[in-house]
N, C-alpha and C positions, 0 to 999 in steps of 0.2 A: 374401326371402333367397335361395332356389333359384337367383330368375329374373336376383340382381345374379350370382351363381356362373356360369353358364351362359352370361352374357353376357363376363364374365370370364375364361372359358377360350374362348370365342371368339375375344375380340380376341388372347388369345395364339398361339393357333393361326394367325391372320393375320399374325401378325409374325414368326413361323418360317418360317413357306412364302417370306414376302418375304426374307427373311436365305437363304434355302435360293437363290431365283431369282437375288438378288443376287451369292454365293457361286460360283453357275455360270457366268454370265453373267462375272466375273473373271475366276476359271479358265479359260474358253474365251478369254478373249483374253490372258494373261499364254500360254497355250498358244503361241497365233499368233505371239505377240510375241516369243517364243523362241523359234520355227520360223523368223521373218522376221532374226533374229540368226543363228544359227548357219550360214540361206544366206549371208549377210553375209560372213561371216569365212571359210566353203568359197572364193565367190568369190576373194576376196581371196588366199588362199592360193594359189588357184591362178595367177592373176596372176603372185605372185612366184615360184614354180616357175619360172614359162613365160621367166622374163629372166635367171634365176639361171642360174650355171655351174655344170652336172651333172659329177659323176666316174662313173666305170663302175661300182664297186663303193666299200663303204662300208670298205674294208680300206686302202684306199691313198688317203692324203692328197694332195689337189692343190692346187697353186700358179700363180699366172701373175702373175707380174713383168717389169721388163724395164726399156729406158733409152732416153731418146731425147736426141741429143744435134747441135744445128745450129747454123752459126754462119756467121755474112759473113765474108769473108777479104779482103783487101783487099793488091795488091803494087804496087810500084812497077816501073817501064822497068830490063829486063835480063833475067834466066833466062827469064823468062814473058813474055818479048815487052812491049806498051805497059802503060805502067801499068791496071788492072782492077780488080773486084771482082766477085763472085757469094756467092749462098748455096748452103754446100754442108753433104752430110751428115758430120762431123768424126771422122774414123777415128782421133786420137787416142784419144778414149773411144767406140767404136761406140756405134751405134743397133743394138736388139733386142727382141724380144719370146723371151719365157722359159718354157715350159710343164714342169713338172718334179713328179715324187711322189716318195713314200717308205711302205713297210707295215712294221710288226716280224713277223722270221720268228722269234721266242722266242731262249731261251737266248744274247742280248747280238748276234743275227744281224738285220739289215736290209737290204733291195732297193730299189732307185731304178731313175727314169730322169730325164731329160735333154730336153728339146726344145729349140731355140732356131735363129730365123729373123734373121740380120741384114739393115739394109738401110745399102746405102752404096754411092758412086760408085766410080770405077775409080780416080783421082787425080784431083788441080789441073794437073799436068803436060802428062796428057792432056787434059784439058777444055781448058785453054787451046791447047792446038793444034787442036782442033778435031778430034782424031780422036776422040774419044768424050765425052760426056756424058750417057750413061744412068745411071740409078738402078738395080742390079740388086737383089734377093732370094736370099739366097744362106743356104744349111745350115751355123752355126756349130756346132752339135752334134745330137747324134740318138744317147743312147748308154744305157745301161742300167750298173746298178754293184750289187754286191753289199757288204758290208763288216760286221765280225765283229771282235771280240776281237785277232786278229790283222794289223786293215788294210783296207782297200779295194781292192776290185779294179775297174774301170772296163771296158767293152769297147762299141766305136764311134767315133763321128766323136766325139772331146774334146779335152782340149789336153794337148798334150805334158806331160811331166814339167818342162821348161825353160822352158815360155809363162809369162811374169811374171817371171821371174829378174833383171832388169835394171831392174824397175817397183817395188821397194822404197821405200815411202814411208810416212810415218803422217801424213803434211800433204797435203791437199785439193788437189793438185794435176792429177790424170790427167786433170779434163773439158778444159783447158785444153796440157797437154803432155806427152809420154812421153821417156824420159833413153833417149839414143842412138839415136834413130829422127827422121827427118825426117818424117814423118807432120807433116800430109794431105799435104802434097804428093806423098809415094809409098808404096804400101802400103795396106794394108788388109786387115782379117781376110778370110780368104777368097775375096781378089780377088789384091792383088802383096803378098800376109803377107810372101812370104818377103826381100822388099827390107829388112826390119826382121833383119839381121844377125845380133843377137845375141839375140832374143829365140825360143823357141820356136812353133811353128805348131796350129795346129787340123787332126789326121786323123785317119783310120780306122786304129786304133790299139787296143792292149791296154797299160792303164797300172796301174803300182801305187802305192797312200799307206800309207804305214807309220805305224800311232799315235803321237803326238805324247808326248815325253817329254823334259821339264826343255826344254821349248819348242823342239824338236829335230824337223821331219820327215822322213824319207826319202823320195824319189820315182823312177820311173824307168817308161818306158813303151817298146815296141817299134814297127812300121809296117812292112808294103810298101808306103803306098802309091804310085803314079808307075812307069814304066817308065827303063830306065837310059840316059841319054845313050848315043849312037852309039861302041863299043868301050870306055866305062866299064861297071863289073862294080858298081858301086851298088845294094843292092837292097833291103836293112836300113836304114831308117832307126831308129835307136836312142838314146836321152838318158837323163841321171841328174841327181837335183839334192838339193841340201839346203836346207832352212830355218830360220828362226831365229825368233823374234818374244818378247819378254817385258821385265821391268821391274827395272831395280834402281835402290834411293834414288830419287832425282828425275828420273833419266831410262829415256824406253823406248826400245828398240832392235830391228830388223828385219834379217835379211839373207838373202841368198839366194845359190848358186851352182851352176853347173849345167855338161855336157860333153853336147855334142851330134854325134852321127855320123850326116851327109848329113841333108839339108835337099829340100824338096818345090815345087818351080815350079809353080802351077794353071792353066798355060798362059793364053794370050788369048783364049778363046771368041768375047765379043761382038767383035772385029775379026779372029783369025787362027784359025782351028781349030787348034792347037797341042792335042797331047797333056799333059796330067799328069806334070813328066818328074822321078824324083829324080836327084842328082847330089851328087856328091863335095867335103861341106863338113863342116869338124870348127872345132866354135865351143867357146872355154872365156870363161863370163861370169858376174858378179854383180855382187850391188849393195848396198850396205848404208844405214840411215835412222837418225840416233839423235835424238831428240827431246826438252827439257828443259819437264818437265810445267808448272813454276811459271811462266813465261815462256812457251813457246811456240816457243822459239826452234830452229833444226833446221838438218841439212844430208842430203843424198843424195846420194852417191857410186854411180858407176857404169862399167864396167868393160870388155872384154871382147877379144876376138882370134879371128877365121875366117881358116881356109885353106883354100884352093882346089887343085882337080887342076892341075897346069904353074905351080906357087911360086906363085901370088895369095894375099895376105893385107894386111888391114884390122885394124891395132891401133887401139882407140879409149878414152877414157876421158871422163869429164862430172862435173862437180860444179855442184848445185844446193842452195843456202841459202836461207833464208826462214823469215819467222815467222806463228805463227797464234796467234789470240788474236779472247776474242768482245769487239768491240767495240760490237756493234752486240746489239739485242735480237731482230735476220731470227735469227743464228746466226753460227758463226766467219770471220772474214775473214782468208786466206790469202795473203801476200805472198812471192814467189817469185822468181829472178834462176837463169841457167845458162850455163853454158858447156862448150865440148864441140870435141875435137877428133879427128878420123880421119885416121891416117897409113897411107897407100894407099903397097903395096911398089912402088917403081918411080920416084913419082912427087918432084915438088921439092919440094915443100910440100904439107902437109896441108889437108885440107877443115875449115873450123872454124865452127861457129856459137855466138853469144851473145844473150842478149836476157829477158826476163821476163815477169811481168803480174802479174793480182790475180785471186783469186777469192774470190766472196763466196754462202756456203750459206745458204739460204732453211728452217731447219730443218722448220718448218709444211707447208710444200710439195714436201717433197723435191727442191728445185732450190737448181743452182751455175751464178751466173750470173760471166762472168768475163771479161778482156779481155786481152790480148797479145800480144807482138811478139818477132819475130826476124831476124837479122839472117847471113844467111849469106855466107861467102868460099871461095868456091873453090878461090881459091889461086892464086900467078901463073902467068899463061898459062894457067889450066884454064880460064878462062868469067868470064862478069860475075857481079860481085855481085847479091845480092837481097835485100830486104827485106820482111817483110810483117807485117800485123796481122790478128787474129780479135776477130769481140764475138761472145760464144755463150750458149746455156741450154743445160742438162744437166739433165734430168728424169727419175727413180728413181719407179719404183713396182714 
């Protein structure tokens, strides 16, 4: 009896020690195996650090968006010399990249800035003649803004109070054409902005937005920038404007208007060293959008009058109609038609263009891909006629 007891707690003892060895021998590698994981996931981690875009501090939220927007143009024999085509960068809706934050300074106060890099050619006018066809990179803004209870204040390179006054629309139009502007052909933000008459410019500038009430904004910003034409006393450039935007019944409605005193030349760097020059230009413009929800259906109306030191003045006005409607399951497809006339003081007849196109948004993709044509007249005895078409992409991120 002793000797089955003894043998008995033997073998128990042996199967402890083996459960005891087995137990360690686990542990030690569920150990490993969890040292060999969590290098895993450090690596890893750091990996995405290394690609990811850092901000400086964790106070101020950063963004980078932007658009890029290119398209063939295509014209027939007359203003442009032989009939042509090229791919250009489409100053209708510029190409940019956008770097821009924002932190809460408490009590309803917040601080921003601004970055943005455009890129885009000099015009079609000049390309086709051959005096220039560079791509330049050029500063659309660089500005910082403070804004509170009472409004925003802006201070840097931004856009006027006036820049957009004349671009009212709630239809998908802008990658394809802007109301009163010949763009591409001339113009361009921060290259010949200021050939674009009635619409406000990009400068170094102190601006203010007054909070929006019963869909009503105030705006209005100051500028030296540019030196004054030779015996002109120009040296304030200053503008005001109002806005509108909201909905009643079935339709919504947009408008804007705005008064601008003296305008900003960016001289011709890449061909003439030309100074920065302002000069003596008082522009009264807007534009209104009213859009019927159920339908789609819409018109833009657009407006405006400069005048110049020694009586020069350019009366102009433009109506565009079209409808938008999703027909498609990309996203809305935007159908559009315009006509537009400038009565230049002096002259026999007015400068007139007509023409339209389509555009079609890719909602998935942030892209408006879209095609169109215009048809400009001079007028008799000013010059030949011209005609041209664009197929383009417009890409938002």
């Amino acid at each position: 009896m002793r000797m089955r007891m003894e043998y008995g707690l033997a073998c128990l003892g042996t199967a402890l020690a083996a459960s005891m060895i087995v137990f360690a021998t686990a542990g030690a590698f569920a150990a490993d195996l969890g040292g060999n994981c969590c290098a895993d996931l450090e690596e890893r981690i750091a990996e995405l650090e290394a690609t990811a875009a850092k901000k400086g501090n964790r106070k101020v939220s950063l963004t980078v968006s932007g658009s890029v927007n290119q398209a063939v143009i295509a014209w027939d024999d007359g203003l442009l010399g032989p009939a042509d085509a090229r791919v250009i960068a489409n100053s209708t809706s510029d190409t940019y990249l956008r770097v821009s934050g924002a932190g809460r300074a408490g009590n309803g106060w917040k601080a921003g800035f601004v970055l943005e890099l455009g890129l885009g050619g000099w015009d079609v006018l000049t390309d086709a003649a051959s005096i220039n066809d560079s791509i330049d990179v050029y500063t659309r803004e660089a500005n910082g803004w403070v804004e509170g209870p009472m409004g925003k204040l802006t201070l840097g390179r931004a856009r006027q109070a006036t820049d957009g006054v004349v671009e009212q629309s709630w239809a998908n139009v802008a990658p394809a054409t802007r109301m009163l502007s010949f763009r591409p052909l001339v113009g361009g933000d921060g290259i010949t902005e200021n050939l674009d008459l009635f619409d406000g410019q990009r400068l170094n500038l102190l601006r203010y937005d007054s909070p929006t009430f019963a869909g009503f904004t105030v705006s209005a910003s100051w500028s030296r920038d540019g030196t004054p034409l030779a015996g002109a006393a120009v040296n304030d450039v200053w503008d005001a404007a109002l806005r509108y935007a909201g909905e009643f019944g079935q339709f919504k409605a947009a408008g804007a208007v705005g008064y601008r005193n003296g305008a900003v030349f960016p001289g011709l760097a890449p061909i003439l060293p030309l100074p920065v020059v302002a000069f003596d230009q008082k522009t009264l413009s807007g534009s209104a959008s009213l859009m019927h929800m159920p339908t789609g259906f819409f018109v833009n109306l657009a407006a405006g009058r400069a005048e110049f030191a020694g009586g020069g003045e350019v009366t102009s006005w433009e109506v565009m109609p079209g409808i938008e409607e999703k027909w498609s399951t990309l996203g809305k497809t935007t159908l559009y038609g315009e006509y537009a006339s400038f009565d230049i003081k002096g002259a026999s007849d007015p400068v007139v263009y007509w023409g339209g196109g389509v555009v079609q948004a890719v909602d998935g993709a942030g892209l408006s891909a879209y095609v169109s044509a215009r048809h400009i007249d001079p007028g008799v005895g000013a010059g030949t006629d011209l005609t041209y078409g664009m197929f383009g992409l417009k890409l938002d991120f």
